[in-house]
DRENFI-88406 format. One record per atom (N, C-alpha, C): residue number from 0; atom name; x, y, z. Coordinates in Angstrom, 3 decimals, m for minus. Layout:
! residues N
+-----+-------+----------+----------+----------+
! num ! atome !       px !       py !       pz !
+-----+-------+----------+----------+----------+
! NUM !    CA !        X !        Y !        Z !
...
+-----+-------+----------+----------+----------+
This chain:
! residues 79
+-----+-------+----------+----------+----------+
! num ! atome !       px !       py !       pz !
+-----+-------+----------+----------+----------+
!   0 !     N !    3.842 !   13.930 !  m11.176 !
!   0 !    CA !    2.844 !   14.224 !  m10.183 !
!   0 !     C !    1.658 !   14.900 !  m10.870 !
!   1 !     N !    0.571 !   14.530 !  m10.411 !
!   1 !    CA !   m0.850 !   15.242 !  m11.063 !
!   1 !     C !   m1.217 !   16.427 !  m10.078 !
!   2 !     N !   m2.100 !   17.069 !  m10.510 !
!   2 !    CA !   m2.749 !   18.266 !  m10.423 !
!   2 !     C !   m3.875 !   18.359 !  m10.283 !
!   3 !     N !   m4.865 !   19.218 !   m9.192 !
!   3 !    CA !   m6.275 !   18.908 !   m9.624 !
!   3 !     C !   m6.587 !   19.761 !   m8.316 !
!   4 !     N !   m8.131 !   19.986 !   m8.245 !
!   4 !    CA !   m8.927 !   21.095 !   m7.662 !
!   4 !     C !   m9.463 !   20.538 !   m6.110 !
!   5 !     N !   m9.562 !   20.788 !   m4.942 !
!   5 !    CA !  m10.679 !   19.651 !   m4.194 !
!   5 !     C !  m12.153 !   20.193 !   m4.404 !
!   6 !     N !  m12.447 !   19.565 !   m5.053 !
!   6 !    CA !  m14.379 !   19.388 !   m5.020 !
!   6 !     C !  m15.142 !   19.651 !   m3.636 !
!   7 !     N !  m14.601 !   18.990 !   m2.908 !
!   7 !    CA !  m15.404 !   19.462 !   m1.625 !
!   7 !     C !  m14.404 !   18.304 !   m0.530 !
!   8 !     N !  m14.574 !   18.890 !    1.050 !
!   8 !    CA !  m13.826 !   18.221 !    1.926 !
!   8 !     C !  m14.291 !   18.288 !    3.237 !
!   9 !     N !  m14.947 !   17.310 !    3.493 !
!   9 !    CA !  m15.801 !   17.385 !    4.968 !
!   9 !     C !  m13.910 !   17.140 !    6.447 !
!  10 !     N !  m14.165 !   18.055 !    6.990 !
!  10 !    CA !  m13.332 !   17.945 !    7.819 !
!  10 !     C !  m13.558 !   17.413 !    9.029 !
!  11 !     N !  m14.891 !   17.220 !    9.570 !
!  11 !    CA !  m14.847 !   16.300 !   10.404 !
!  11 !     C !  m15.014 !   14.469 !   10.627 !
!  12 !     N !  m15.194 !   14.374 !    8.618 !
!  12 !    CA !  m15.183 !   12.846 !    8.351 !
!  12 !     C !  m13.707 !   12.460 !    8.265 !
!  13 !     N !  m13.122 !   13.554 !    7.884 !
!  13 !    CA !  m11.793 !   13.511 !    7.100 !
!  13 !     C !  m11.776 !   12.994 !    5.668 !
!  14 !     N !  m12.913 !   13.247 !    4.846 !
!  14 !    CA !  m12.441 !   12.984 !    3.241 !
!  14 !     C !  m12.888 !   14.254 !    2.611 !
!  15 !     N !  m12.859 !   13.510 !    1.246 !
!  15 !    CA !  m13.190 !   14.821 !    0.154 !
!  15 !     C !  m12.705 !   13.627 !   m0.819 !
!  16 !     N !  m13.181 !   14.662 !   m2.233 !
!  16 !    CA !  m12.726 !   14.453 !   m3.308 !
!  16 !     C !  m12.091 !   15.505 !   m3.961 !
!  17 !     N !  m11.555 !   14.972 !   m5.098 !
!  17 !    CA !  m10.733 !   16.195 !   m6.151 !
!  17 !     C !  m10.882 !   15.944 !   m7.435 !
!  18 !     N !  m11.159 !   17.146 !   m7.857 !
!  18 !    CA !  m11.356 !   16.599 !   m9.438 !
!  18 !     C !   m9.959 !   16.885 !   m9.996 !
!  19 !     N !   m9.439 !   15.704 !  m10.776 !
!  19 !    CA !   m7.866 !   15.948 !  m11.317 !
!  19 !     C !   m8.317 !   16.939 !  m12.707 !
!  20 !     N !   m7.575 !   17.975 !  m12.571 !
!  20 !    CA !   m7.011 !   18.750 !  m13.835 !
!  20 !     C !   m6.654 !   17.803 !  m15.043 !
!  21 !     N !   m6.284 !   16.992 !  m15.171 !
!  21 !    CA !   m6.187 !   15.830 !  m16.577 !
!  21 !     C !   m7.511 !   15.257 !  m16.927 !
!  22 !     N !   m8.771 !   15.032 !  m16.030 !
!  22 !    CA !  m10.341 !   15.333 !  m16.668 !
!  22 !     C !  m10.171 !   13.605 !  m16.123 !
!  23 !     N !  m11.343 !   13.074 !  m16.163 !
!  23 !    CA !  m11.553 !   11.509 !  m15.860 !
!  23 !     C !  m12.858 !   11.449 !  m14.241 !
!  24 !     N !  m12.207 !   10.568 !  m13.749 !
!  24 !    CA !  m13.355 !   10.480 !  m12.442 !
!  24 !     C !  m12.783 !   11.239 !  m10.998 !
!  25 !     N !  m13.438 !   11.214 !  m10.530 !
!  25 !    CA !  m12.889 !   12.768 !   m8.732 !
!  25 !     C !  m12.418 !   11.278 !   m8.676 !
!  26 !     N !  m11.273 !   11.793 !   m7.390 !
!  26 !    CA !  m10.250 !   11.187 !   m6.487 !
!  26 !     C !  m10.495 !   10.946 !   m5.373 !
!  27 !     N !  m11.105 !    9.762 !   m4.672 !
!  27 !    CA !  m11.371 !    9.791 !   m3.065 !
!  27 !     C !  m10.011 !   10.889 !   m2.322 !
!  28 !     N !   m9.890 !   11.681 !   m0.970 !
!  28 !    CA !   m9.018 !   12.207 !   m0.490 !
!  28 !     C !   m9.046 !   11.911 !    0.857 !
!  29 !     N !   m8.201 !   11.378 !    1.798 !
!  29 !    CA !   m8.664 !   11.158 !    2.881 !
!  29 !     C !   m6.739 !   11.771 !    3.706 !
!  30 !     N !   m7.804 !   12.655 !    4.830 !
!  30 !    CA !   m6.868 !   13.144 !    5.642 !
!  30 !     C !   m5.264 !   12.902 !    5.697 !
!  31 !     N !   m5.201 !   11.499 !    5.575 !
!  31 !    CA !   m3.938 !   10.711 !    6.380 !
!  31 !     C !   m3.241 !   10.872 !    4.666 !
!  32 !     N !   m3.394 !   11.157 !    3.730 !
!  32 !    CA !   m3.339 !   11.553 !    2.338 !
!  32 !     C !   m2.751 !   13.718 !    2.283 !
!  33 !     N !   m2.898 !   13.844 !    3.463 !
!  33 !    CA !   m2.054 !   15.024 !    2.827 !
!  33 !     C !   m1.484 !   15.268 !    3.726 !
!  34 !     N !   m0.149 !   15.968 !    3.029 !
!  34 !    CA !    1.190 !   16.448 !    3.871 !
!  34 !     C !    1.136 !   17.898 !    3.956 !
!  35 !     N !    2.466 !   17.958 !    5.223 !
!  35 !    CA !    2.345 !   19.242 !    5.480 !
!  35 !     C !    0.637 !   20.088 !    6.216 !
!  36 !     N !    0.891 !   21.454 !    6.548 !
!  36 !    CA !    0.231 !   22.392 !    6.922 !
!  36 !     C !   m1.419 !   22.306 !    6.552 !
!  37 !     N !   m1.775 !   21.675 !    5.138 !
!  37 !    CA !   m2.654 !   21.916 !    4.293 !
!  37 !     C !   m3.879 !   20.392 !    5.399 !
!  38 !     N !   m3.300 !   19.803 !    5.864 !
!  38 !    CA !   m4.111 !   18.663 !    6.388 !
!  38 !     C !   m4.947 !   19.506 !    6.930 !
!  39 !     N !   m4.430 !   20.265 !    8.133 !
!  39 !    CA !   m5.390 !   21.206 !    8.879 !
!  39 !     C !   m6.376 !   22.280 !    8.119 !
!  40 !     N !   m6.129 !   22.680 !    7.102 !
!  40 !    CA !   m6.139 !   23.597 !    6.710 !
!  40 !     C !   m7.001 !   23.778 !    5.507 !
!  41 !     N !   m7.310 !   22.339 !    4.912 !
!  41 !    CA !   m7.951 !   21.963 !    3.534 !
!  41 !     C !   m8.962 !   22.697 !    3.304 !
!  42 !     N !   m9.426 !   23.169 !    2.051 !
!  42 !    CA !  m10.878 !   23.335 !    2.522 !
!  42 !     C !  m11.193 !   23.286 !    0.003 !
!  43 !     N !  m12.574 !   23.330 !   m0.092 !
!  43 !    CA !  m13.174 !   23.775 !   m1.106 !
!  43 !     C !  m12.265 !   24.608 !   m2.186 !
!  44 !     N !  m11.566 !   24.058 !   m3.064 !
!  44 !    CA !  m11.209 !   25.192 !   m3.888 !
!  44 !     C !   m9.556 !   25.227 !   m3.786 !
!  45 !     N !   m9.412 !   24.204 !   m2.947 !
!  45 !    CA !   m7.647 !   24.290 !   m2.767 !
!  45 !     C !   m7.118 !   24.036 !   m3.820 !
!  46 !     N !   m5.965 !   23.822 !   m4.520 !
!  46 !    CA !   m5.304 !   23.511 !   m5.450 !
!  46 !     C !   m4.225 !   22.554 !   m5.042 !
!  47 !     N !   m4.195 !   21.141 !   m5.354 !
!  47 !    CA !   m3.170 !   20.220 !   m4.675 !
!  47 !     C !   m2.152 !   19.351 !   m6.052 !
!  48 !     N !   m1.426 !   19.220 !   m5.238 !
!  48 !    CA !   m0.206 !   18.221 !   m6.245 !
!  48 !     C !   m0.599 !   17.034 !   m5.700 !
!  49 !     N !   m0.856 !   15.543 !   m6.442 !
!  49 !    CA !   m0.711 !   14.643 !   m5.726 !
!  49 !     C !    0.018 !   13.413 !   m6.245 !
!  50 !     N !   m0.282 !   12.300 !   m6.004 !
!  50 !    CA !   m0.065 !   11.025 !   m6.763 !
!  50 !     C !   m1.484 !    9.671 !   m6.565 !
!  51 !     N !   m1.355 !    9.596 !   m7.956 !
!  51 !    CA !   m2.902 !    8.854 !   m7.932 !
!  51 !     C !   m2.349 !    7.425 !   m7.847 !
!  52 !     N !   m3.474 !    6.566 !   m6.836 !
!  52 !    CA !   m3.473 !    5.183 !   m7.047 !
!  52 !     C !   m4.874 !    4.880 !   m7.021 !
!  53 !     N !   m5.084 !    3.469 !   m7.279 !
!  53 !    CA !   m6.365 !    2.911 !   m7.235 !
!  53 !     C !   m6.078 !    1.329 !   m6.278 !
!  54 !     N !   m7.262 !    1.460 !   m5.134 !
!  54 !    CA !   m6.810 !    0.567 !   m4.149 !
!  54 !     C !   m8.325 !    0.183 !   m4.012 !
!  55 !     N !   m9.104 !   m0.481 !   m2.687 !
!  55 !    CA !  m10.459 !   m0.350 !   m2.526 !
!  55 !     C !  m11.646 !    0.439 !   m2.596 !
!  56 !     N !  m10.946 !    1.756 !   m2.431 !
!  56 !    CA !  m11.639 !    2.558 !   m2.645 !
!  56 !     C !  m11.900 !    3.408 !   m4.047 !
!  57 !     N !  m11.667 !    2.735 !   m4.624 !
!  57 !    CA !  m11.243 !    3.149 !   m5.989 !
!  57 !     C !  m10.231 !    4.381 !   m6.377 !
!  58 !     N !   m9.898 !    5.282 !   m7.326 !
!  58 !    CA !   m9.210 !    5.909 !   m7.469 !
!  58 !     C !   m9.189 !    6.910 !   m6.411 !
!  59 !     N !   m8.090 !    7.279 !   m6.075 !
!  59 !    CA !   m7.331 !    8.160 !   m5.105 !
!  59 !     C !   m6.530 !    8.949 !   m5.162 !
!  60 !     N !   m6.351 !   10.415 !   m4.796 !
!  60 !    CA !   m5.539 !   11.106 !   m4.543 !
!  60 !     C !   m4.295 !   10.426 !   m2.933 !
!  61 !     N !   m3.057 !   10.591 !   m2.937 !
!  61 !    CA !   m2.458 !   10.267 !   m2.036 !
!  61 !     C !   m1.415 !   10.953 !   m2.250 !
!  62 !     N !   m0.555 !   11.515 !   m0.805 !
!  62 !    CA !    0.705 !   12.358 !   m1.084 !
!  62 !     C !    0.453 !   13.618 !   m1.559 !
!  63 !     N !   m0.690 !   14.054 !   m0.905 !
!  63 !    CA !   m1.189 !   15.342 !   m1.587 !
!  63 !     C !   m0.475 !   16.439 !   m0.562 !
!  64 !     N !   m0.037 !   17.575 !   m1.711 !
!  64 !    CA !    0.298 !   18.703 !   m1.311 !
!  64 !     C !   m0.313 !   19.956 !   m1.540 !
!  65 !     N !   m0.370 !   21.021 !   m1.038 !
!  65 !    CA !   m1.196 !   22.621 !   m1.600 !
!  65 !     C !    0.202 !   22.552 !   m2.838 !
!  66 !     N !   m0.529 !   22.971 !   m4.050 !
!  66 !    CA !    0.434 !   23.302 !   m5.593 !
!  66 !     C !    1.552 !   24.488 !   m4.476 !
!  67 !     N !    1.097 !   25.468 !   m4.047 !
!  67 !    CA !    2.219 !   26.290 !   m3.279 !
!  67 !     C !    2.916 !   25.979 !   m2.531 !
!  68 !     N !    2.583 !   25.127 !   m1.683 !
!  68 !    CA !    3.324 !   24.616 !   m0.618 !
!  68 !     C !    4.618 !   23.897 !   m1.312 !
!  69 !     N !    4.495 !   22.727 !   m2.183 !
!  69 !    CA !    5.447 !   21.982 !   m3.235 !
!  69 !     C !    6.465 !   22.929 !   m3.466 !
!  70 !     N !    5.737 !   24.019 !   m4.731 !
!  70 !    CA !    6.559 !   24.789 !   m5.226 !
!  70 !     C !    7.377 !   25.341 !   m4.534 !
!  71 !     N !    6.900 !   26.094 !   m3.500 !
!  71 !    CA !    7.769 !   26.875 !   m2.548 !
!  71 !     C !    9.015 !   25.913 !   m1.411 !
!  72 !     N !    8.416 !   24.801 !   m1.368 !
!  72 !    CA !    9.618 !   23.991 !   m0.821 !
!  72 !     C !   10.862 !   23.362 !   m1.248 !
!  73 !     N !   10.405 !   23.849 !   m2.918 !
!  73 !    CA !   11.176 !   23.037 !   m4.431 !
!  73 !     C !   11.994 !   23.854 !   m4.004 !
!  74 !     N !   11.718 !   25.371 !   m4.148 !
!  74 !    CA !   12.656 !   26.659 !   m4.625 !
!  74 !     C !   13.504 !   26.827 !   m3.401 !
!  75 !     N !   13.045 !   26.611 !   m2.180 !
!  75 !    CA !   13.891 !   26.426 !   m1.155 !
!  75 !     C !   15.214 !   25.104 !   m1.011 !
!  76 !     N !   14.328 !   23.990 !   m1.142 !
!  76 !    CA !   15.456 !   23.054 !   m1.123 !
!  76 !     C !   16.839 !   23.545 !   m1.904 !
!  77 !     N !   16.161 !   23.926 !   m3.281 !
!  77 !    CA !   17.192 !   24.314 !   m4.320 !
!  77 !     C !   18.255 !   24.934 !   m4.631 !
!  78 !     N !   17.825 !   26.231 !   m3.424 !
!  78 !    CA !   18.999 !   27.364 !   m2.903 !
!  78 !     C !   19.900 !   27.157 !   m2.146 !
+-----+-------+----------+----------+----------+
């Protein structure tokens, strides 16, 4: 799973981009693309886990999570 910052996220279009932490081109992000709490909640500066594809819109973040949210659900499942 990759790693990366959101650049910016208009919430009433429902997108954004993200710049991935591994360096290359931002990630289209679109609403229906993140799980959990963080959909509502997105904003400038979040920190997300995701999985990249490239479809029409060119490269994409999809399956995106807040990096905390993941972690903290890892450490739970685990116990």
């Amino acid at each position: 799973m990759a790693s990366g910052t959101v650049k910016w996220f208009d919430p009433t279009s429902g997108y954004g981009y993200v710049v991935p932490d591994a360096g290359g081109q931002d990630l289209y992000l679109h609403r229906v693309s993140i799980a959990g709490r963080l959909r509502k909640t997105i904003a400038t500066g979040d920190r997300l886990e995701f999985e990249t594809r490239t479809d029409g819109v060119g490269p994409e973040a999809v399956n995106a999570f807040a990096a905390a949210e993941l972690r903290a659900g890892s450490a739970t499942s685990s116990c």
